[in-house]
C-alpha positions in Angstrom: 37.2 31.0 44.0 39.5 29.3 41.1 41.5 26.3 42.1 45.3 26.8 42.9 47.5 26.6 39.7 48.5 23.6 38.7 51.4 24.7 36.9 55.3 25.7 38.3 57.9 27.3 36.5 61.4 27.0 37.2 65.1 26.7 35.1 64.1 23.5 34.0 61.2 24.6 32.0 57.5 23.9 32.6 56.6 21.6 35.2 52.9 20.0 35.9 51.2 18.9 39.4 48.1 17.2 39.6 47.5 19.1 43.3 44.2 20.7 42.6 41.1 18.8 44.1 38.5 18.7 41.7 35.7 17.5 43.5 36.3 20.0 46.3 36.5 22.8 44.1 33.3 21.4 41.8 31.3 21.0 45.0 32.1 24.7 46.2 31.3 26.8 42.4 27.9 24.2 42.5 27.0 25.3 46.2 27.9 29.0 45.3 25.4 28.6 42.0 23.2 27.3 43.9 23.0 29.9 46.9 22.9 32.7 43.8 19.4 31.1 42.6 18.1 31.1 45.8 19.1 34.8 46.7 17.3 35.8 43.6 14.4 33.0 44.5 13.9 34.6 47.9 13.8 38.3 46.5 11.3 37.5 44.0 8.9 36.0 46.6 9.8 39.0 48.6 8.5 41.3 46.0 5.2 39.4 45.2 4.1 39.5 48.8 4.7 43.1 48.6 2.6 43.8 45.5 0.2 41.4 47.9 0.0 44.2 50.7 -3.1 46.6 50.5 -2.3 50.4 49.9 1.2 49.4 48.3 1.9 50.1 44.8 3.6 47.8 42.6 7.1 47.4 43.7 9.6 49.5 42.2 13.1 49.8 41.4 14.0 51.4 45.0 12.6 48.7 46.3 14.3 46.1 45.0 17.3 47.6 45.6 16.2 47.3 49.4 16.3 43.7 49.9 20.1 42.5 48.5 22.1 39.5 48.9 25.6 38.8 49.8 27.4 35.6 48.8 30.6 35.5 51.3 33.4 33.3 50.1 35.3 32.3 53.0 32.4 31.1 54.8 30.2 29.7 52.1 27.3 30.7 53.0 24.4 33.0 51.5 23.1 36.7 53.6 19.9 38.2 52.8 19.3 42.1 54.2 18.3 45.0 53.8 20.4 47.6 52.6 21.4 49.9 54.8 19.9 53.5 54.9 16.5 51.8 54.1 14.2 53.3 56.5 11.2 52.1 54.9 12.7 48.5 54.8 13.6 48.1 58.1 10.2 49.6 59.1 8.1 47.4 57.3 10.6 44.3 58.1 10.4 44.6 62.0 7.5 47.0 62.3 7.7 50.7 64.0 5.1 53.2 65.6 4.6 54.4 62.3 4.1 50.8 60.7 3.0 47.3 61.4 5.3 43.9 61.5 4.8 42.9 57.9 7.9 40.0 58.0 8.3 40.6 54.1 12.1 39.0 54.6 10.9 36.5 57.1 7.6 35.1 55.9 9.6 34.9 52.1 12.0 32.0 53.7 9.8 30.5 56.4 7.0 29.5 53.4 9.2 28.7 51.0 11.6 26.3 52.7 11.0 23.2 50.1 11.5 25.1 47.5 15.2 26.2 48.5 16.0 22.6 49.5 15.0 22.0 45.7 16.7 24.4 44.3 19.8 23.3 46.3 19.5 19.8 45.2 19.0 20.8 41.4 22.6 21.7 41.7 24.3 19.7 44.1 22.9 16.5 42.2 24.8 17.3 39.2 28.2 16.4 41.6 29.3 13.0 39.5 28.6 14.9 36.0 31.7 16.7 35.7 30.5 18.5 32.3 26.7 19.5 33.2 28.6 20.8 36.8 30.7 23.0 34.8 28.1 24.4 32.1 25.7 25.5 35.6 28.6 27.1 37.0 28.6 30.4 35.7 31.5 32.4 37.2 30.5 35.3 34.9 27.0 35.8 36.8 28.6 36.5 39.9 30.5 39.7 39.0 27.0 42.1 38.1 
């Protein structure tokens, strides 16, 4: 989300306002950052307690494309799912005649609490550096 221009044209030529906040829109990309890191935090730990499971083989590239995570930008705020048409997902998520509650999703967030308020304050600590702010954001990242 890039800042309103701060530049007008009219028949007068080229005219400059100073009407973008910086510290709003600084605080936004380093909260954004940090919600990416702990998307891809939370999927990790996701996949290691899956390898953890007995019977399960190492997991694979269907299932990481299971679990996803969606950053919304209007409400600033971070979604981890699974994907829908995942049968095997949702099954092992909340559990089904055919297979037990294994909480992959659940259990990955619950434990790791700490380690996301860490991550979050990585970034979000960086706030009065204006130049380390703007080398973590990394606007490219976000369009894979």
């Amino acid at each position: 989300m890039l800042p309103k221009s701060v530049m007008k044209i009219n028949k007068q030529g080229v005219q400059y306002t100073s009407s973008v906040d910086k510290a709003q829109y600084l605080i936004t990309e380093l909260n954004r950052a940090a919600l990416r890191d702990v998307a891809r935090f939370v999927k990790y730990q996701i996949r290691q307690e899956y390898n953890k499971l007995p019977g399960m083989r190492r997991a694979n590239s269907r299932f990481k494309g299971a679990y996803q995570h969606w950053l919304r930008n209007r409400e600033g705020d971070l979604q981890i799912g699974i994907k829908a048409n995942t049968w095997y997902g949702v099954q092992q998520e909340l559990g089904t005649k055919n297979q037990p509650k294994r909480d992959l999703l659940r259990n990955a967030v619950y434990n790791n609490i700490g380690k996301i308020r860490e991550i979050e304050s990585q970034y979000l600590k960086h706030v009065e550096d204006e130049l380390r702010a703007v080398m973590l954001i990394n606007e490219q990242e976000e369009i894979e």
